[in-house]
C-alpha positions in Angstrom: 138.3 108.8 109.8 136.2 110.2 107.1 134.2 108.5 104.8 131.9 109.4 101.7 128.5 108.2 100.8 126.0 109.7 98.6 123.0 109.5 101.0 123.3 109.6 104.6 120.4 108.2 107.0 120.4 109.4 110.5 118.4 106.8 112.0 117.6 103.0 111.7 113.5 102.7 112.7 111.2 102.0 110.2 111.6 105.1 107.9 116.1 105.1 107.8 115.7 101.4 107.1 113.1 101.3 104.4 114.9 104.0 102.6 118.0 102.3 103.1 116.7 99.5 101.0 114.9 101.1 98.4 117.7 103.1 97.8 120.0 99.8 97.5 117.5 98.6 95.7 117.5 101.4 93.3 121.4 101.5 92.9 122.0 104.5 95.2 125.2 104.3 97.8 123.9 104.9 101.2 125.3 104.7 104.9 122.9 104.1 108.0 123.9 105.7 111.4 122.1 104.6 114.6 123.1 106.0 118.2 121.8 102.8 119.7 122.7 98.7 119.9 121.5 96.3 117.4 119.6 94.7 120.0 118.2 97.9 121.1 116.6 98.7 118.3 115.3 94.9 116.7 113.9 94.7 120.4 112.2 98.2 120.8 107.9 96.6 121.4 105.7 98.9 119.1 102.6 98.3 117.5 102.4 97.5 113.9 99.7 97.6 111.5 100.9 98.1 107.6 97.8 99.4 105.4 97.4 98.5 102.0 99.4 101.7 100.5 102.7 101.0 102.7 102.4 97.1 101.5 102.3 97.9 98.0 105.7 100.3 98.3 107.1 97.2 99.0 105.6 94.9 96.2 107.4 97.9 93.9 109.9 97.0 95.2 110.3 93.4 95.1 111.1 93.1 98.8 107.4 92.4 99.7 107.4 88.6 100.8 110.8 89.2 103.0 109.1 92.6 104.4 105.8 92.1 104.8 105.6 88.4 105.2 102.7 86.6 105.8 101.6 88.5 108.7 98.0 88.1 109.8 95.6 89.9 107.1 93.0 92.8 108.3 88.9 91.0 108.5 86.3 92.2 110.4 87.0 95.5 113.1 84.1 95.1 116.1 83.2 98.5 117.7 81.2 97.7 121.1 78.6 100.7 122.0 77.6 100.3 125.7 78.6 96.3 125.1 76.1 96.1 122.0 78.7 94.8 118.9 78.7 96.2 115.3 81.4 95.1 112.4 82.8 96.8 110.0 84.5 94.6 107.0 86.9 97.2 106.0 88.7 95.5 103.1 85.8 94.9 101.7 84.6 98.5 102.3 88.0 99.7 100.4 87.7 97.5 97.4 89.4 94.3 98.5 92.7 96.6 100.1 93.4 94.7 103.6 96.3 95.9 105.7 98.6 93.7 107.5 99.8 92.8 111.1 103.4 93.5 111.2 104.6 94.4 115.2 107.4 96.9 114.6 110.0 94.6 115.8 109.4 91.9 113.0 109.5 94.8 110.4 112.6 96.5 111.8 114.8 93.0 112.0 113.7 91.8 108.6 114.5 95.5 107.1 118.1 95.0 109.1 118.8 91.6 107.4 117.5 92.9 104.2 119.6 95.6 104.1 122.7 93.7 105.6 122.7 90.8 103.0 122.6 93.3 100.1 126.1 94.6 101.3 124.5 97.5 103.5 126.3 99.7 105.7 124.8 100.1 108.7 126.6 101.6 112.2 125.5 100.8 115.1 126.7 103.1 118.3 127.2 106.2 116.5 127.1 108.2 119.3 127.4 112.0 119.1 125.9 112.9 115.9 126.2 116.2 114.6 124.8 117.3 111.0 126.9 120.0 109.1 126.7 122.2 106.1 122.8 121.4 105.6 122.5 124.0 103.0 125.5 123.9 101.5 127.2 121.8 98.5 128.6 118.9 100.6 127.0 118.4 103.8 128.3 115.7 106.6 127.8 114.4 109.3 130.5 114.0 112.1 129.6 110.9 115.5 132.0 109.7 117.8 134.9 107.7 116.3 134.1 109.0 112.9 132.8 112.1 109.8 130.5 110.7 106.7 130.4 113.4 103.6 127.2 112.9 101.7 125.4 114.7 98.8 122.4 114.1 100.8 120.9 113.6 104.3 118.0 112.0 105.4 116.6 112.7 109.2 114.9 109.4 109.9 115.7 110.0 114.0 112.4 110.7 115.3 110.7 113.4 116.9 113.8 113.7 119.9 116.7 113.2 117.2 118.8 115.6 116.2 117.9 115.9 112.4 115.2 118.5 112.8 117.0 120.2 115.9 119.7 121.1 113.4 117.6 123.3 111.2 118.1 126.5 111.7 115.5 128.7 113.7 112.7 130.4 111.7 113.5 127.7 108.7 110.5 125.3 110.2 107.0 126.2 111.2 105.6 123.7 113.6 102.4 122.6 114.7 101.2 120.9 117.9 98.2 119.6 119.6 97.6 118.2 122.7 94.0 116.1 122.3 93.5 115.8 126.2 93.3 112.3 126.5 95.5 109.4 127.7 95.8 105.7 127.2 97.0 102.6 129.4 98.1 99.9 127.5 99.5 96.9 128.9 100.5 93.7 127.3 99.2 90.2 129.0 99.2 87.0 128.4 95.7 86.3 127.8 93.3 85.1 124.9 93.2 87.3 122.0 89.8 88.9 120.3 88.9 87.1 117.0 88.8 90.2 115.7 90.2 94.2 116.9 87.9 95.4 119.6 87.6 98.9 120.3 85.1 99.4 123.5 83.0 103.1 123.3 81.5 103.4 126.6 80.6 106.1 129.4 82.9 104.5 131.7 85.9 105.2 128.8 87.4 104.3 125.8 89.1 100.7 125.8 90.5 98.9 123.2 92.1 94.7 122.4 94.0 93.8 120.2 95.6 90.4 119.3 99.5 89.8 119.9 100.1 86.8 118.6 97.9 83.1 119.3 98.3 83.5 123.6 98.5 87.0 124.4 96.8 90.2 123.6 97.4 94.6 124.1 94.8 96.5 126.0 94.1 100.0 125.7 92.4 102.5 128.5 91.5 106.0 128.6 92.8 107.8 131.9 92.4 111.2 132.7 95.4 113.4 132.2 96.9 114.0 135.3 96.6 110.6 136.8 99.3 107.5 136.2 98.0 104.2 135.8 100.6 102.4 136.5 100.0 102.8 139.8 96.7 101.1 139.6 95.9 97.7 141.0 95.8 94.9 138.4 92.7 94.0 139.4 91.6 97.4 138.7 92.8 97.5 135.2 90.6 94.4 134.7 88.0 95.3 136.0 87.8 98.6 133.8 88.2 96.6 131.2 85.4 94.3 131.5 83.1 97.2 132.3 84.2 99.0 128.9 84.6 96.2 126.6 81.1 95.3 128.0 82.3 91.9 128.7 82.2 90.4 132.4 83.7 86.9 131.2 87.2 88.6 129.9 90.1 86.7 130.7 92.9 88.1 132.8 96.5 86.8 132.5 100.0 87.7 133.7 100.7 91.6 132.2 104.2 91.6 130.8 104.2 95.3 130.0 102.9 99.0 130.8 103.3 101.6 128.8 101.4 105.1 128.6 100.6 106.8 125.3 100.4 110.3 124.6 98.0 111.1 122.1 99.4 114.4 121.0 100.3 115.3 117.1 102.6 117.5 115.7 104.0 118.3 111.9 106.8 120.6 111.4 106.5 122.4 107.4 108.4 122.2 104.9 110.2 118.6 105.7 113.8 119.6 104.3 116.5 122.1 104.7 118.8 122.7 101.9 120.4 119.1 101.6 118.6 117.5 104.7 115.1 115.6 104.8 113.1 114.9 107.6 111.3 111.7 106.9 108.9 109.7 109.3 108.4 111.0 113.1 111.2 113.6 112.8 108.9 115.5 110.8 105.5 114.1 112.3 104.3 113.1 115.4 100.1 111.8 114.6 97.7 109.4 117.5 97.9 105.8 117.3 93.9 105.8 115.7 94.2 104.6 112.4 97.5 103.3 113.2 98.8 106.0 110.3 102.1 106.9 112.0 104.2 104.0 110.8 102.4 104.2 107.1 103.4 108.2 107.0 107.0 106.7 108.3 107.1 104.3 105.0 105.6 106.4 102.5 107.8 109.5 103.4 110.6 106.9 102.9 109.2 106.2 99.4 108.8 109.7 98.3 112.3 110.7 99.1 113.5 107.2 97.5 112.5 108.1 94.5 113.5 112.0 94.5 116.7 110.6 95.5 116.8 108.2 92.9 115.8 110.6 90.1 118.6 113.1 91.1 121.6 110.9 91.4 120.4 108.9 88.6 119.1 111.0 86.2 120.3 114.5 87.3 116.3 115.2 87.9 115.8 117.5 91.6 111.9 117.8 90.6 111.5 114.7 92.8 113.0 116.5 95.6 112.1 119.6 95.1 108.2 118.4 95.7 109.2 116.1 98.3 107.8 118.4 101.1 104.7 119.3 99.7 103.3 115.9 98.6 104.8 114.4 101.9 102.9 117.3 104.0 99.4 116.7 101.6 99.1 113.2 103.2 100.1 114.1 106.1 97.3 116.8 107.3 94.8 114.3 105.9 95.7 111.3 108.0 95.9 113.8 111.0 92.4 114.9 110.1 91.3 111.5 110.0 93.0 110.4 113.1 91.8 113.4 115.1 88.5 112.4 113.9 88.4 109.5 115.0 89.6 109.8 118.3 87.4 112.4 118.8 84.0 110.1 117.8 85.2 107.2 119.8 85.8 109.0 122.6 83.6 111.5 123.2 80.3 109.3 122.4 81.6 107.9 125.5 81.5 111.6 127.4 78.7 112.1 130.0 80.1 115.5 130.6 79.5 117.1 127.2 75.8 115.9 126.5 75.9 117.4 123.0 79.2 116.3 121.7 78.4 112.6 123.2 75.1 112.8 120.6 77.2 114.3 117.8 79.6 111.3 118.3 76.8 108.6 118.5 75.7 110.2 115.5 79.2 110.1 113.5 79.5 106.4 114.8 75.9 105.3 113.6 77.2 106.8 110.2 79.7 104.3 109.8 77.2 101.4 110.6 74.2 103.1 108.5 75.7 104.9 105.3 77.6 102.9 102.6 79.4 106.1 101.7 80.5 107.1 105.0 81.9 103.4 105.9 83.6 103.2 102.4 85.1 106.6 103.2 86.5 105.9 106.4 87.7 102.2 105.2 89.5 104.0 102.4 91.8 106.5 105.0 92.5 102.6 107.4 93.7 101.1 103.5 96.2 104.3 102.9 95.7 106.7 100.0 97.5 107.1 96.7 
């Protein structure tokens, strides 16, 4: 059975499904496809912070209060040196531009009923994908039990889908880095900070974070080559009362275990003829400054609105310039997030003497120099 759209999303995470509705939102046909369940995907546990930038794409587009809710608001962010507290009021910092608590989950379901009430098209279980044509005048996509023709396709699949996989060779350069450091985090039922805690301390990095009113994600540093999830409980607890500089922490039940790779990688230009990579199919960034979900979303709104433009108006300039201004803000949050992980950590470092004072240094900056905090509260609100 073939069918024919004028857009085509491969993928239904954050960046397929906020496309998918600023494109309905816009007037543009679109079909979703998505290999996995419904309940696969609204259940998939990921960490969600929306900065000030990704909030307002949806304010444009009038889907703000059904989006972005009234998910707790960004305060105070405590940084513990060797236990000794220091806050930063980053909103205040960035003008009054707080971001949002929105776990993944929450955004992902309310981006699936959005889309579904509007008269959507969204397929779950299509298995099998395979992208054709990409640099040709009518590309489409062919899945188990079905073949979509599309004047567009959008690779919204992640960094393992098969979007960027079907580029040719030698069309993409790519980019990795592997930053040498991993992180625990577990999930427990146990009180939450009154504000995010982030622990710098020679014994490691750890970090807390609130999940709700009753439970609460912890981050530790481990040393590649070692897997934590073979540690004790008690262990994990005790590391992280020696990190967060806080002997009283309360331990509860730990519903979940997951390890984090804090690796980043960006693959140049983000399209192929007819195909654009949006979101973690073209990037791959660390979870400090919790940038790779905003990337996700603004990549989403970029190629909205080329897309828009050229059906619409018979205007490709959008899309045309879609790489480049996708890629500009890109690099800069992967500076910023490599910086950061690097101060953090390594003022933490015994081993490296020097790079442990450079980091104190950086750190102090943050705490000392008005221009240095507003800088760094300007990168956590998301640039223009």
């Amino acid at each position: 059975m073939r069918d024919e759209t004028t857009v085509a999303i491969i993928g239904a995470g954050p960046a397929g499904l906020t496309l998918a509705n600023l494109l309905q939102r816009s007037g543009v046909d679109c079909v979703v496809l998505e290999m996995r369940d419904r309940s696969y995907v609204e259940d998939r546990q990921r960490a969600g912070i929306i900065d000030h930038h990704a909030g307002r794409i949806f304010e444009e587009y009038g889907l703000a209060d059904r989006i972005v809710g009234d998910g707790p608001v960004e305060t105070l962010m405590e940084i513990r040196t060797e236990g000794v507290p220091r806050f930063l009021d980053t909103p205040a910092l960035a003008g009054g531009r707080p971001s949002r608590l929105v776990p993944q989950q929450m955004l992902v379901r309310r981006l699936i009923a959005a889309f579904l009430e509007g008269g959507g098209d969204l397929r779950f279980g299509a298995a099998g994908v395979t992208l054709h044509d990409l640099d040709g005048p009518q590309p489409r996509v062919t899945y188990d039990g079905g073949e979509l023709g599309a004047a567009y396709l959008a690779g919204c699949d992640g960094f393992h889908g098969v979007s960027r996989r079907s580029i040719p060779a030698g069309a993409l350069e790519t980019y990795s880095f592997d930053h040498g450091i991993g992180w625990y985090t577990v999930l427990a039922d146990a009180p939450p900070p009154r504000y995010p805690l982030m622990g710098v301390s020679r014994h490691g990095f750890a970090a807390q974070f609130a999940r709700g009113p009753h439970a609460s994600r912890f981050y530790l540093q481990y040393q590649p080559g070692e897997d934590p999830r073979s540690w004790p409980d008690e262990h994990a607890w005790e590391q992280l009362r020696l990190r967060l500089g806080d002997p009283r922490l309360v331990a509860g039940p730990i519903t979940g275990r997951e390890i984090v790779e804090m690796r980043s990688f960006v693959a140049e230009p983000m399209d192929f003829g007819r195909l654009f990579l949006v979101g973690d199919a073209a990037h791959i960034i660390t979870p400090m400054g919790a940038k790779g979900m905003n990337l996700a979303l603004s990549d989403a709104y970029v190629l909205a609105q080329g897309l828009t433009d050229a059906v619409l108006k018979g205007d490709e300039a959008g899309l045309r310039e879609y790489s480049a201004v996708c890629l500009r803000r890109t690099w800069d949050y992967q500076e910023f997030s490599r910086w950061y992980a690097e101060m953090v950590h390594q003022a933490g470092d015994e081993s490296e003497p020097f790079r442990r004072k450079l980091a104190l240094a950086r750190l102090d900056r943050l705490f000392t120099s008005p221009a240095a905090a507003t800088a760094f509260a300007d990168l956590m609100a998301g640039t223009d």
